[in-house]
PyMOL Python script that loads the backbone (N, CA, C, O; Angstrom):
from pymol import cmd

cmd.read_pdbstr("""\
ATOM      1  N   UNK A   1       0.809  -1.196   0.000  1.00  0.00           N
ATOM      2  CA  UNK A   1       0.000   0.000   0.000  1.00  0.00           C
ATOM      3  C   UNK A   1       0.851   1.258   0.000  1.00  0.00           C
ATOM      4  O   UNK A   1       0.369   2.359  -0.264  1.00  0.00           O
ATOM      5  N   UNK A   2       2.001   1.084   0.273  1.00  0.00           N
ATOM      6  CA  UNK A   2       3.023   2.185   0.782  1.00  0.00           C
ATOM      7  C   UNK A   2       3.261   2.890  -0.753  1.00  0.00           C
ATOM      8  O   UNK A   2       3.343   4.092  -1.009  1.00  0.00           O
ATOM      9  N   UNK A   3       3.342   1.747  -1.672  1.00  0.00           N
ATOM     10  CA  UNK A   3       4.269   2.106  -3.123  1.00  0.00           C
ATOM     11  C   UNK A   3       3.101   2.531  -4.240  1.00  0.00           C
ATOM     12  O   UNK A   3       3.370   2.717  -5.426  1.00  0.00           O
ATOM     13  N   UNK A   4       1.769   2.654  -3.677  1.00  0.00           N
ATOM     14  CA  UNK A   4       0.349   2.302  -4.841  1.00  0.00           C
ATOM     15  C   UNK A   4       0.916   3.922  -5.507  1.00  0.00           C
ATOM     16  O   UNK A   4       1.199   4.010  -6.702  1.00  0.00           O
ATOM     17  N   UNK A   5       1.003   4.883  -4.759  1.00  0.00           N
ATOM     18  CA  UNK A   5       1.287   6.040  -5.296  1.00  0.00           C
ATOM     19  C   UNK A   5       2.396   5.854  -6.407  1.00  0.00           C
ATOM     20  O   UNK A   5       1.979   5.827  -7.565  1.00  0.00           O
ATOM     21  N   UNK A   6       3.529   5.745  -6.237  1.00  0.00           N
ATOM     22  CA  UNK A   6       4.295   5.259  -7.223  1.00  0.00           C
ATOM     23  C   UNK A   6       3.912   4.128  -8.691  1.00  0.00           C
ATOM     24  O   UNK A   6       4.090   4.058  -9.907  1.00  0.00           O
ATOM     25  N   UNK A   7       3.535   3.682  -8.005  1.00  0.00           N
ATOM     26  CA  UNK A   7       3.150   2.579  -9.047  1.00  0.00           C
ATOM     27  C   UNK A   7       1.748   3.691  -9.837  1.00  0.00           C
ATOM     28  O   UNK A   7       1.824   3.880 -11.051  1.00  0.00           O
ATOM     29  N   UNK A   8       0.746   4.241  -9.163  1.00  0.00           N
ATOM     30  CA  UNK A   8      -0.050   5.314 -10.251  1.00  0.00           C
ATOM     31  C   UNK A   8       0.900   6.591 -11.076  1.00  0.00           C
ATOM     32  O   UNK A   8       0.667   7.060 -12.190  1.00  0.00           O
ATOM     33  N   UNK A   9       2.018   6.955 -10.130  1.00  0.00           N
ATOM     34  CA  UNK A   9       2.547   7.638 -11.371  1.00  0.00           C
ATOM     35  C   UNK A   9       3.487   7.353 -12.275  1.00  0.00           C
ATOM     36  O   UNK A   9       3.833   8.245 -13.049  1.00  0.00           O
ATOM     37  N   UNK A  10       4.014   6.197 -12.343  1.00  0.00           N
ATOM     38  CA  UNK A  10       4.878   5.315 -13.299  1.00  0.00           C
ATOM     39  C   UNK A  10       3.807   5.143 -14.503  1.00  0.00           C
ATOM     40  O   UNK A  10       3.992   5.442 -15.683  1.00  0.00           O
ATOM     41  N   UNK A  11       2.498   4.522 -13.849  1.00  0.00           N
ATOM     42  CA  UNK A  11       1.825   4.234 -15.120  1.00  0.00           C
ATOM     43  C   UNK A  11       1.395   5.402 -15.580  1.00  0.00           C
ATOM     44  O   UNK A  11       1.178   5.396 -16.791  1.00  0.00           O
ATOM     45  N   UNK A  12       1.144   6.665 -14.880  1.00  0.00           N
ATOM     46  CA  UNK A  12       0.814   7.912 -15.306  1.00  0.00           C
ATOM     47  C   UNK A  12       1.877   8.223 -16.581  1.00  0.00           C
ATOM     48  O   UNK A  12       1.506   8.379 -17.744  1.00  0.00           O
ATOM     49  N   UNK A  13       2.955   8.268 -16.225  1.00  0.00           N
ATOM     50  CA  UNK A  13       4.435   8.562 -16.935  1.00  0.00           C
ATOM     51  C   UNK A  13       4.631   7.937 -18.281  1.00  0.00           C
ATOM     52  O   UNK A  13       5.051   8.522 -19.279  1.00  0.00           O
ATOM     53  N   UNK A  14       4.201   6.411 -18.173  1.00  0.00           N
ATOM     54  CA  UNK A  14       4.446   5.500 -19.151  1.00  0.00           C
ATOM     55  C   UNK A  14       3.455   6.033 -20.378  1.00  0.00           C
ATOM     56  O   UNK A  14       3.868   6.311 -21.504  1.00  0.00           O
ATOM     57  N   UNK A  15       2.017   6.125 -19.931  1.00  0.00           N
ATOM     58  CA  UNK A  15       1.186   6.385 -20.600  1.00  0.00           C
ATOM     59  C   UNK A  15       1.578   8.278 -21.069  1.00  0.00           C
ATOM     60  O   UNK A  15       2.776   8.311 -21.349  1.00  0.00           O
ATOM     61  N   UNK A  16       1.468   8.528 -21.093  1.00  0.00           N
ATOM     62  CA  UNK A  16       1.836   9.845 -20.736  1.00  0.00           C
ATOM     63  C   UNK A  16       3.247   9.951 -22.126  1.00  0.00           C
ATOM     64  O   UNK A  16       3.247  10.422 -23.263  1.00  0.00           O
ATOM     65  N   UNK A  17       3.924   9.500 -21.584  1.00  0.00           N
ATOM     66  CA  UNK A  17       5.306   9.198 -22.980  1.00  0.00           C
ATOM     67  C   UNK A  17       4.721   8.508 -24.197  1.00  0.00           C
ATOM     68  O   UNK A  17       4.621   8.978 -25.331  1.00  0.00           O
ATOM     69  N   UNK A  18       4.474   7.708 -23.910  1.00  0.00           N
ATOM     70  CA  UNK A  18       3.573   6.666 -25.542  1.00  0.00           C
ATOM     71  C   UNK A  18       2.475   7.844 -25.999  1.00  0.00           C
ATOM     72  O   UNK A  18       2.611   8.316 -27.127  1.00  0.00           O
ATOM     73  N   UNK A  19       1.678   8.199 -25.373  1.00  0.00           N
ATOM     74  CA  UNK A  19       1.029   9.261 -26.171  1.00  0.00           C
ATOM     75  C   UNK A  19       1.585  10.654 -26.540  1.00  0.00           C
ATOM     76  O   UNK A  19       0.722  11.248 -27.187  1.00  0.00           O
ATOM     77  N   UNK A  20       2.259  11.108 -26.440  1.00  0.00           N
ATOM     78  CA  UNK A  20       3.381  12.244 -26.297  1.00  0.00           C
ATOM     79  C   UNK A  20       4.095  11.792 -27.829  1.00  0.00           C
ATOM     80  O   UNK A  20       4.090  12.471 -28.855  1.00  0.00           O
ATOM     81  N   UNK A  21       4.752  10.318 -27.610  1.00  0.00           N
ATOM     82  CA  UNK A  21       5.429  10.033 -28.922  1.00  0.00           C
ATOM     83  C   UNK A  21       4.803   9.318 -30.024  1.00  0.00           C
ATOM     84  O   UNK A  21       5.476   8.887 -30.960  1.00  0.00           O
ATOM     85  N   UNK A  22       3.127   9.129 -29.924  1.00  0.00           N
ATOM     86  CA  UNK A  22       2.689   8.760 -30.907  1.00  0.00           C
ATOM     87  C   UNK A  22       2.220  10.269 -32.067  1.00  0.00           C
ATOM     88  O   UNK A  22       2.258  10.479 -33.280  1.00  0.00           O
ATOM     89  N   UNK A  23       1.780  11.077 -30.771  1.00  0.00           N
ATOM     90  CA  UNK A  23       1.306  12.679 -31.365  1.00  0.00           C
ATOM     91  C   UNK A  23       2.389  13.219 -32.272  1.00  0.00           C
ATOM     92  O   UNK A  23       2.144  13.514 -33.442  1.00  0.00           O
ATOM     93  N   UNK A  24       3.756  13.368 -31.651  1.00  0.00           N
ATOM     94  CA  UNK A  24       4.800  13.931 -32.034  1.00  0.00           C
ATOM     95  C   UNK A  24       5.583  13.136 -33.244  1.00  0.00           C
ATOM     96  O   UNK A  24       6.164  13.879 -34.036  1.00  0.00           O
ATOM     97  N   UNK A  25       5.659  11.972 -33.447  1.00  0.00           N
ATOM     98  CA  UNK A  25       5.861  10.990 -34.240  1.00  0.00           C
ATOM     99  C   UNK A  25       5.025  11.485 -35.620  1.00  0.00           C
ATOM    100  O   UNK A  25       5.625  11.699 -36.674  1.00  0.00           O
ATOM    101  N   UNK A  26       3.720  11.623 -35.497  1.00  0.00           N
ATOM    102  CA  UNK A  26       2.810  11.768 -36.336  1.00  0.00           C
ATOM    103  C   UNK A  26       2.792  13.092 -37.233  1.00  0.00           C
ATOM    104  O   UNK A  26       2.754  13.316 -38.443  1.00  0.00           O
ATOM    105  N   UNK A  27       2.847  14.034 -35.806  1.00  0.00           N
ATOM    106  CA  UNK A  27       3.765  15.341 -36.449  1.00  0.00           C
ATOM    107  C   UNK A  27       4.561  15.397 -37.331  1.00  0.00           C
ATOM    108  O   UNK A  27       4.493  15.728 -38.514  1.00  0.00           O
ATOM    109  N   UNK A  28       5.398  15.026 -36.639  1.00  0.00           N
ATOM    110  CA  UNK A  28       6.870  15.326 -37.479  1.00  0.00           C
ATOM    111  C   UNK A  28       7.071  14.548 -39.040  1.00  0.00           C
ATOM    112  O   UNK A  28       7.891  15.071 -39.796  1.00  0.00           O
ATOM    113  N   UNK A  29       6.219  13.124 -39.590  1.00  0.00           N
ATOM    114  CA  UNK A  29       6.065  12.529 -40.584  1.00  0.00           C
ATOM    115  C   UNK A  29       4.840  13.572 -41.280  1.00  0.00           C
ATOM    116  O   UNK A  29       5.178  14.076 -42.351  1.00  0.00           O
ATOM    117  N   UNK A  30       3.740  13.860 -40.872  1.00  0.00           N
ATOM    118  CA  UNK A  30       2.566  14.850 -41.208  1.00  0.00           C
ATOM    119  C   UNK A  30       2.478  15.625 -41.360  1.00  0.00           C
ATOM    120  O   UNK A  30       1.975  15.956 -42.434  1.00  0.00           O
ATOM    121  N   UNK A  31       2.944  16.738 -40.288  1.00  0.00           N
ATOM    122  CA  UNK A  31       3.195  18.174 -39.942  1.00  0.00           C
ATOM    123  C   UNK A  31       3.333  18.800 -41.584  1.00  0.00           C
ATOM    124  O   UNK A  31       2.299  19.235 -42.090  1.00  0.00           O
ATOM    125  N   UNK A  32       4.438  18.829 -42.278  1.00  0.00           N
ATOM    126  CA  UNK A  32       4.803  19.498 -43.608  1.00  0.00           C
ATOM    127  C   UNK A  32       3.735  19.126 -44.443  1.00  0.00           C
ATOM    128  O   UNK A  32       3.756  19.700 -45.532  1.00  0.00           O
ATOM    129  N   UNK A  33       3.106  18.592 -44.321  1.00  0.00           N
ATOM    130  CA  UNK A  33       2.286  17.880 -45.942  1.00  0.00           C
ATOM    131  C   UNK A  33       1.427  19.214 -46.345  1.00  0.00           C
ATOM    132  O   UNK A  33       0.660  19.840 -45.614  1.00  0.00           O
ATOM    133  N   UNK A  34       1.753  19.465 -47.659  1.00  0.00           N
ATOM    134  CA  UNK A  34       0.881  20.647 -47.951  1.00  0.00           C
ATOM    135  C   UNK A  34      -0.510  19.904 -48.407  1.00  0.00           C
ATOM    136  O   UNK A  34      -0.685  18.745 -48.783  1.00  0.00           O
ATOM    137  N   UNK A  35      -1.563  21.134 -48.216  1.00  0.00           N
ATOM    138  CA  UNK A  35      -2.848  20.534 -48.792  1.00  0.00           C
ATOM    139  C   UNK A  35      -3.641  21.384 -49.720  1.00  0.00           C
ATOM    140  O   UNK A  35      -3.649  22.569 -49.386  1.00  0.00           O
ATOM    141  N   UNK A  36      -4.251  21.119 -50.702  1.00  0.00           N
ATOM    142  CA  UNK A  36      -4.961  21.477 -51.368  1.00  0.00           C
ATOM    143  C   UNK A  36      -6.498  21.281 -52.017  1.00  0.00           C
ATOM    144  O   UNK A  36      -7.146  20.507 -51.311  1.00  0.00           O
ATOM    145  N   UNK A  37      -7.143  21.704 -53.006  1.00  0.00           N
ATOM    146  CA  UNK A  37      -9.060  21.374 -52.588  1.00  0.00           C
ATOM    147  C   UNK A  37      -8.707  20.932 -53.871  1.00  0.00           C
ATOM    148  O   UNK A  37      -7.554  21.027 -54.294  1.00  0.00           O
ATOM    149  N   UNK A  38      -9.798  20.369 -54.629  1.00  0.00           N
ATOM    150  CA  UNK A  38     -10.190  19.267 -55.808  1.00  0.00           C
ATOM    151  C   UNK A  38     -10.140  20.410 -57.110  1.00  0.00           C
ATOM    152  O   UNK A  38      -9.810  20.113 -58.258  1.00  0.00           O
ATOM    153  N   UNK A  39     -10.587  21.918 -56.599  1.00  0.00           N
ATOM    154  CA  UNK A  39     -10.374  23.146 -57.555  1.00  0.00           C
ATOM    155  C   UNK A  39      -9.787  24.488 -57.330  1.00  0.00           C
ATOM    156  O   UNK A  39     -10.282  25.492 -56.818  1.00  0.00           O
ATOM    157  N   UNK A  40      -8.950  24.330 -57.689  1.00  0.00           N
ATOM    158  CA  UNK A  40      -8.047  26.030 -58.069  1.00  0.00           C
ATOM    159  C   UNK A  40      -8.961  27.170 -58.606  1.00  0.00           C
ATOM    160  O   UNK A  40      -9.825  27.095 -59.479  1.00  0.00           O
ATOM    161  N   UNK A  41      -8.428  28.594 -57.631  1.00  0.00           N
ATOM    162  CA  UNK A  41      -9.089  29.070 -58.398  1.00  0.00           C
ATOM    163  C   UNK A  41      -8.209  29.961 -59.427  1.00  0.00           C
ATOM    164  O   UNK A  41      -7.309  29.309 -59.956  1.00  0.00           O
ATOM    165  N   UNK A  42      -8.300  31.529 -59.877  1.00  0.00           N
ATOM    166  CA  UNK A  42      -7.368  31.658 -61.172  1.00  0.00           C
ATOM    167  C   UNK A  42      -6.307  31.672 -60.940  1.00  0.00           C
ATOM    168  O   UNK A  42      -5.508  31.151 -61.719  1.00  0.00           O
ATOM    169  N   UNK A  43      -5.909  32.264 -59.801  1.00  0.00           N
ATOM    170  CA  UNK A  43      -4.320  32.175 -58.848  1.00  0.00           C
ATOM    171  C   UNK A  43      -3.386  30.836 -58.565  1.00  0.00           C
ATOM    172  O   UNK A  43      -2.201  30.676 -58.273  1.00  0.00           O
ATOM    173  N   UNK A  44      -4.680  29.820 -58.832  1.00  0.00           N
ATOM    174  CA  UNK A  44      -4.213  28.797 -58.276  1.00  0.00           C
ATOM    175  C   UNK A  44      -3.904  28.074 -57.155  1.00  0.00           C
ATOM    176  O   UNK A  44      -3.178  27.094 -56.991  1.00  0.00           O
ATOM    177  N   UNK A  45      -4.662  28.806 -56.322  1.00  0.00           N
ATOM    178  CA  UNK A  45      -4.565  28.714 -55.106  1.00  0.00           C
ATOM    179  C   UNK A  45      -6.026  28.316 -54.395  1.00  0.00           C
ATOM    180  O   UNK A  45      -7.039  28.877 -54.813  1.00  0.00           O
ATOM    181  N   UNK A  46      -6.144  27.063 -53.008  1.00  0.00           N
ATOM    182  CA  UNK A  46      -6.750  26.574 -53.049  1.00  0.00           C
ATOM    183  C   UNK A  46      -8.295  27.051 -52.506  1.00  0.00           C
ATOM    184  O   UNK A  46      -8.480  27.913 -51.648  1.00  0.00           O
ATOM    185  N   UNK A  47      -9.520  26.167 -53.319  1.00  0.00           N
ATOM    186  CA  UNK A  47     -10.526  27.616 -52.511  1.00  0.00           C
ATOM    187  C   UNK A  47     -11.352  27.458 -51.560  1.00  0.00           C
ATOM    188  O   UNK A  47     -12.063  26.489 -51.294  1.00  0.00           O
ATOM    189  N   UNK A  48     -11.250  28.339 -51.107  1.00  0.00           N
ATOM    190  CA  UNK A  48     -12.173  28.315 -49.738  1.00  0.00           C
ATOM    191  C   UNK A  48     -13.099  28.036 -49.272  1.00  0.00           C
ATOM    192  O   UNK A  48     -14.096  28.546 -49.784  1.00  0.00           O
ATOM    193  N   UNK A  49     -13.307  27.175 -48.167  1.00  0.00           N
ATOM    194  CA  UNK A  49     -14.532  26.331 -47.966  1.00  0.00           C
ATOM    195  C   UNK A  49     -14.318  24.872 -48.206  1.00  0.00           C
ATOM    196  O   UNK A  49     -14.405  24.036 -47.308  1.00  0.00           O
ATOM    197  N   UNK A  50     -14.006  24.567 -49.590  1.00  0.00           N
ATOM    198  CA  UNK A  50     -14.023  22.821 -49.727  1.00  0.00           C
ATOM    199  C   UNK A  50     -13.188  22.211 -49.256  1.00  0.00           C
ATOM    200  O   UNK A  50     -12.126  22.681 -48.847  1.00  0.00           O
ATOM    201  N   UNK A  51     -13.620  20.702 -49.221  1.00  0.00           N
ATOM    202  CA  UNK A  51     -12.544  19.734 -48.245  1.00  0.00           C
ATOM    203  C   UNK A  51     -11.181  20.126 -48.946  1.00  0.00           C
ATOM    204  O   UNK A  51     -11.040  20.636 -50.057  1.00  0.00           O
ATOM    205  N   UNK A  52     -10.113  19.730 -47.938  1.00  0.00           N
ATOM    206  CA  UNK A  52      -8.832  19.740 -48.424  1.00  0.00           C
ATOM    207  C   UNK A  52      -8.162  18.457 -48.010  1.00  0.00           C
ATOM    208  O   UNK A  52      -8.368  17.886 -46.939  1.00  0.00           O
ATOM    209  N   UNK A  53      -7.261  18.019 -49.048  1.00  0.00           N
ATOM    210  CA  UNK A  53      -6.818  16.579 -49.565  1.00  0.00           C
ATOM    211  C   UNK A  53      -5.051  17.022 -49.665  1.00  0.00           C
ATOM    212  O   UNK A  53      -4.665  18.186 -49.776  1.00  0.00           O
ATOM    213  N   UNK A  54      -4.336  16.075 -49.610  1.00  0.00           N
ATOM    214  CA  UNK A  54      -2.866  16.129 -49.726  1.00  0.00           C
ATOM    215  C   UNK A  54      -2.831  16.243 -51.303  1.00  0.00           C
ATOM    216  O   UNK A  54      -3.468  15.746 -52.232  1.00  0.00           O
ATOM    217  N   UNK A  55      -1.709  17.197 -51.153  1.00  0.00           N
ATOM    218  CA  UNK A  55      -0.553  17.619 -52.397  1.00  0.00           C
ATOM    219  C   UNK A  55      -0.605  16.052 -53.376  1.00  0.00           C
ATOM    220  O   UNK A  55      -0.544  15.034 -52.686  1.00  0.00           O
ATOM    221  N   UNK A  56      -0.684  15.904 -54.504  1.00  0.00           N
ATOM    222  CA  UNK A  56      -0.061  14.723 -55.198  1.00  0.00           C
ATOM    223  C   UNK A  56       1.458  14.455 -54.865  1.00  0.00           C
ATOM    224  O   UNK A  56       2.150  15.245 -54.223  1.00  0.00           O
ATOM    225  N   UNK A  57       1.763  13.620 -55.217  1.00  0.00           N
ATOM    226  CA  UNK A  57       2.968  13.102 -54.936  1.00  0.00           C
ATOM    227  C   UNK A  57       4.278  13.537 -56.191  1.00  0.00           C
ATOM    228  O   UNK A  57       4.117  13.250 -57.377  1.00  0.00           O
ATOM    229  N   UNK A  58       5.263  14.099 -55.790  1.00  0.00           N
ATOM    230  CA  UNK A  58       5.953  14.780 -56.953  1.00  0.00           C
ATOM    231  C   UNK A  58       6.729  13.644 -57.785  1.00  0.00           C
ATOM    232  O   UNK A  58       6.734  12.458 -57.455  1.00  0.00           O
ATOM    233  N   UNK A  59       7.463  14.236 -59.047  1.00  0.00           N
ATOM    234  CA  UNK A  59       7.585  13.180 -59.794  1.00  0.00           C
ATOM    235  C   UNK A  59       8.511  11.800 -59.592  1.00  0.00           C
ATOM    236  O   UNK A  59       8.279  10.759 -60.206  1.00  0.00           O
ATOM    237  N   UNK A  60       9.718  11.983 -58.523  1.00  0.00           N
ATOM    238  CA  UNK A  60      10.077  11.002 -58.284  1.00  0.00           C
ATOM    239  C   UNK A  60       9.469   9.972 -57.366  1.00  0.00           C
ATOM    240  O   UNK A  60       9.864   8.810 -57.272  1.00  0.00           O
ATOM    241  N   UNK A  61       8.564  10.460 -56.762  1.00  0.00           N
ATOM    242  CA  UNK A  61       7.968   9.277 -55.844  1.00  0.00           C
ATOM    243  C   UNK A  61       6.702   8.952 -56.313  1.00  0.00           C
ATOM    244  O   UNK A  61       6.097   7.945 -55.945  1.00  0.00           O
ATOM    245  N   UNK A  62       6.152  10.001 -57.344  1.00  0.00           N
ATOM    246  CA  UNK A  62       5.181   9.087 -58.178  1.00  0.00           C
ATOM    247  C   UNK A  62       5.400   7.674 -58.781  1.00  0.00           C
ATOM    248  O   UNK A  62       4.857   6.602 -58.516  1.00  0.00           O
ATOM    249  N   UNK A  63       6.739   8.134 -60.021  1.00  0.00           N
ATOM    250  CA  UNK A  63       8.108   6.974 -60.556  1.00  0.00           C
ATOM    251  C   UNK A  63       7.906   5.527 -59.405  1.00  0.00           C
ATOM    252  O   UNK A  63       7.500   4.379 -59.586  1.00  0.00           O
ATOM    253  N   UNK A  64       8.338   6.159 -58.380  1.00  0.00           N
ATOM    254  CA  UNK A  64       8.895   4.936 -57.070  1.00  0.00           C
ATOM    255  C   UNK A  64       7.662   3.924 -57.365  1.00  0.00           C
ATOM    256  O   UNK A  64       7.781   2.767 -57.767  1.00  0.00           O
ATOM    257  N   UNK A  65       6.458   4.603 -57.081  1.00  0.00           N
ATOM    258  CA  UNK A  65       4.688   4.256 -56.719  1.00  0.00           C
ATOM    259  C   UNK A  65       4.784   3.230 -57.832  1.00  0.00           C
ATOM    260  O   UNK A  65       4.662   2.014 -57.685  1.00  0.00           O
ATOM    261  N   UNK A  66       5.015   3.872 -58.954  1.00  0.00           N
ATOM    262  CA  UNK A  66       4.574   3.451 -60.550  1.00  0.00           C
ATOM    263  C   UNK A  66       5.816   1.841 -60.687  1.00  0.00           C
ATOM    264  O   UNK A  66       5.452   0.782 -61.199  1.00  0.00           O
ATOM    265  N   UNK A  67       6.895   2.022 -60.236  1.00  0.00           N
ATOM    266  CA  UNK A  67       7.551   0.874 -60.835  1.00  0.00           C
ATOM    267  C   UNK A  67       7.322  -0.542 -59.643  1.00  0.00           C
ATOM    268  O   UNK A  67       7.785  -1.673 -59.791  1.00  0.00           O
ATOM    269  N   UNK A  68       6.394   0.003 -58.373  1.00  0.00           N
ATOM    270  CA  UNK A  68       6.091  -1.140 -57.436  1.00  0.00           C
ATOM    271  C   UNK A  68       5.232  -1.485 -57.771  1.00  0.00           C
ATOM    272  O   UNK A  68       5.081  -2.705 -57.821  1.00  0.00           O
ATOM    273  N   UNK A  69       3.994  -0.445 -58.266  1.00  0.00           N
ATOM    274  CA  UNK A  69       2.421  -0.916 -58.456  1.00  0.00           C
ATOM    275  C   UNK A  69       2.779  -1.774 -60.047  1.00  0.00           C
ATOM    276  O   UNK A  69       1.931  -2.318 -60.755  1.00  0.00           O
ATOM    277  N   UNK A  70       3.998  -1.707 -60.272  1.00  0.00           N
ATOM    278  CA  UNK A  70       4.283  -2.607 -61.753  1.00  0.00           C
ATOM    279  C   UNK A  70       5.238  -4.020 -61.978  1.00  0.00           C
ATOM    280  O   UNK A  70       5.156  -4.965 -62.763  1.00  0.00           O
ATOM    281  N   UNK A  71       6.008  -3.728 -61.080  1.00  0.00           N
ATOM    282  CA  UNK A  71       6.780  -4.921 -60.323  1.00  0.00           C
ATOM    283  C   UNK A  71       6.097  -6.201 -59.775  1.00  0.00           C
ATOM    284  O   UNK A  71       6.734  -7.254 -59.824  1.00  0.00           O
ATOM    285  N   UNK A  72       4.797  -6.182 -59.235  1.00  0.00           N
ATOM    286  CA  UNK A  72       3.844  -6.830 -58.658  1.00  0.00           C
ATOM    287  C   UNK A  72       2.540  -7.379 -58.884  1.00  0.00           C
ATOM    288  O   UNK A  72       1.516  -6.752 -58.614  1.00  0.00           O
ATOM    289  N   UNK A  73       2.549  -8.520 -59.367  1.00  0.00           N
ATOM    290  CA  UNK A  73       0.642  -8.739 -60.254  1.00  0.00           C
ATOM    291  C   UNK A  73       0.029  -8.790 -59.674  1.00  0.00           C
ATOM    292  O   UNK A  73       0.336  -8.128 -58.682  1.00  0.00           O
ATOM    293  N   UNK A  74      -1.246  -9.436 -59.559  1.00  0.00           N
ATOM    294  CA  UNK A  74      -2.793  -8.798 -58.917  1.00  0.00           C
ATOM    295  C   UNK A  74      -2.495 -10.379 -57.537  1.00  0.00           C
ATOM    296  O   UNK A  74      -3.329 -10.663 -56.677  1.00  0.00           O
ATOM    297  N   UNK A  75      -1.660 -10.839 -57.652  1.00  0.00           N
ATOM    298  CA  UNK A  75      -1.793 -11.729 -56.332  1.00  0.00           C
ATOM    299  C   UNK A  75      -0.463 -11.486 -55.516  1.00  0.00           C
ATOM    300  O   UNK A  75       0.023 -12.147 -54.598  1.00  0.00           O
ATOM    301  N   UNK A  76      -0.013 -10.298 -56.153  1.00  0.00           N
ATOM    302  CA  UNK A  76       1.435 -10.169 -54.817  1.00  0.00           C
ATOM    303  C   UNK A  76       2.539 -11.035 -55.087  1.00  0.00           C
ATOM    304  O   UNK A  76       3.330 -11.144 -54.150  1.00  0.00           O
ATOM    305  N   UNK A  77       2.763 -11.595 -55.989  1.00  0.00           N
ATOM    306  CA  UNK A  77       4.004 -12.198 -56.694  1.00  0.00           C
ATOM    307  C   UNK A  77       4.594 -11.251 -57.548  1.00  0.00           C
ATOM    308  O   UNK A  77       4.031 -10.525 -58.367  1.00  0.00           O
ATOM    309  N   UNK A  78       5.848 -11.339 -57.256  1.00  0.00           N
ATOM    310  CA  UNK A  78       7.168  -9.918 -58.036  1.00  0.00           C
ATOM    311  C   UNK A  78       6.838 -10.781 -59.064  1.00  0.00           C
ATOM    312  O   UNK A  78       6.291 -11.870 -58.896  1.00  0.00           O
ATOM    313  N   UNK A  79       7.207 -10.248 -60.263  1.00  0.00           N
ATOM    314  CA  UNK A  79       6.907 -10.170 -61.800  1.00  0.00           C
ATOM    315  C   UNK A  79       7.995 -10.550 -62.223  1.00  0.00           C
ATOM    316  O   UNK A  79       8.859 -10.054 -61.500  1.00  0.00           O
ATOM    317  N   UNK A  80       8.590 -11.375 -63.274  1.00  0.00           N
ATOM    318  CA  UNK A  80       9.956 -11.456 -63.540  1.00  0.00           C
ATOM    319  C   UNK A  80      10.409 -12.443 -62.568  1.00  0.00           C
ATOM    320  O   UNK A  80      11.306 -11.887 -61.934  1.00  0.00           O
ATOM    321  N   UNK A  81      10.240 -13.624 -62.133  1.00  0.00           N
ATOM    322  CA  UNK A  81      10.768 -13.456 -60.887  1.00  0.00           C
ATOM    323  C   UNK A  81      11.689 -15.238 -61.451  1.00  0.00           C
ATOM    324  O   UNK A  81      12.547 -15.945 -60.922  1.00  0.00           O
ATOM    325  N   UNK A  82      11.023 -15.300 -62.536  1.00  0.00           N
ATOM    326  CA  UNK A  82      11.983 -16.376 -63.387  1.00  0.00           C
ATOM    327  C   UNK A  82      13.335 -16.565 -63.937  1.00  0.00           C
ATOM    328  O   UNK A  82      14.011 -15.561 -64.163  1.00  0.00           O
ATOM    329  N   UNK A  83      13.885 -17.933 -64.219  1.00  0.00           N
ATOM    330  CA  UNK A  83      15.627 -17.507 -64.131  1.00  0.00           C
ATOM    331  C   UNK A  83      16.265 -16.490 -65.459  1.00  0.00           C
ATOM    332  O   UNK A  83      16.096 -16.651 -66.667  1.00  0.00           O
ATOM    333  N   UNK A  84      16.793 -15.756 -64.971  1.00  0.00           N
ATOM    334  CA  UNK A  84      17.764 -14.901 -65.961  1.00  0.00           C
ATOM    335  C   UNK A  84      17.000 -13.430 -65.903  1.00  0.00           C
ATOM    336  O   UNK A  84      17.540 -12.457 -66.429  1.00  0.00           O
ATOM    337  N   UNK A  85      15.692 -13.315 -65.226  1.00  0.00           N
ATOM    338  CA  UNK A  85      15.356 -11.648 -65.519  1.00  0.00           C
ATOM    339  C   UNK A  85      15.813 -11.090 -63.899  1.00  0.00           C
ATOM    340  O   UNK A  85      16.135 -11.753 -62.912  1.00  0.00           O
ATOM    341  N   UNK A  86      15.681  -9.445 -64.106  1.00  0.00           N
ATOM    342  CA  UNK A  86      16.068  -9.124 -63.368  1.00  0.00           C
ATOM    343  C   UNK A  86      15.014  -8.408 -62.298  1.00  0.00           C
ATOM    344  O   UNK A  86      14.805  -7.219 -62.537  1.00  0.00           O
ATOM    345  N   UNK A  87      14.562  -8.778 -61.545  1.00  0.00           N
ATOM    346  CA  UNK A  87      13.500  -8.609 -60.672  1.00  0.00           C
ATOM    347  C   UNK A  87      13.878  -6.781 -59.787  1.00  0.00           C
ATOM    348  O   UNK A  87      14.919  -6.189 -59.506  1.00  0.00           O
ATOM    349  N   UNK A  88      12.409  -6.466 -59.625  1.00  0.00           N
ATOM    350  CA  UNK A  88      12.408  -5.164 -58.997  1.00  0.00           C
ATOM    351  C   UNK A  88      12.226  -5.072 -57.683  1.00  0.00           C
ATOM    352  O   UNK A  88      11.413  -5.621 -56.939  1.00  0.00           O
ATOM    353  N   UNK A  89      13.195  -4.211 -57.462  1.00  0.00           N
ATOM    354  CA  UNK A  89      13.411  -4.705 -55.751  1.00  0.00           C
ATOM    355  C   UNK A  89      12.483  -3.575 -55.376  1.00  0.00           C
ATOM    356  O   UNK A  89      12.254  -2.525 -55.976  1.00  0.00           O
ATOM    357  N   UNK A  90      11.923  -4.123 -54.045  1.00  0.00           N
ATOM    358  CA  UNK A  90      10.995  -3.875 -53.162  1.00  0.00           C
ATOM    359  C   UNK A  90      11.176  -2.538 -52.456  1.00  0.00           C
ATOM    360  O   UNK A  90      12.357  -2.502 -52.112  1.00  0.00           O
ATOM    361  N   UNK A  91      10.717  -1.715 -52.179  1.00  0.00           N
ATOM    362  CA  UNK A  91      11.147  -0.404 -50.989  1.00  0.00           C
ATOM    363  C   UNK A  91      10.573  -0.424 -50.054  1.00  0.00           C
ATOM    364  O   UNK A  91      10.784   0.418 -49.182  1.00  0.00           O
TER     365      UNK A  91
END
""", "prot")
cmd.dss("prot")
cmd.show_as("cartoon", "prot")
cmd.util.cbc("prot")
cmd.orient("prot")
């Protein structure tokens, strides 16, 4: 009974850190993502009021997207994967 206090703020602490570094985690991968609406207006800039959706993906990591979603057939077996070709490695 002496230690119950301790033992509530350890788990206070524990919990307390895991949510701290799931928020901040999330941030820091999230935080930058620019966003934009489904229509521009003449500026090009996004307009006001409608939902807003993430930036497309720029051209090299479109590329990345494009040579996995192609590397891979409709059951998840790498493509090529027979002797002498040269198979696309995974990221």
């Amino acid at each position: 009974m002496k230690n119950l206090p301790t033992l509530f703020l350890g788990i206070f602490f524990a919990l307390a850190f895991s949510w701290t570094g799931l928020i901040l985690s999330s941030h820091l991968f999230l935080g930058d993502l620019k966003s934009t609406t489904a229509t521009l207006d003449e500026q090009g800039n996004p307009v006001e009021g409608d939902p807003l959706y993430p930036l497309k993906l720029s051209g090299i990591a479109r590329e990345g997207k494009q040579v996995y979603i192609d590397g891979v057939d409709e059951h998840g077996k790498q493509k090529g994967s027979g002797r002498g070709s040269n198979p696309v490695p995974r990221v």
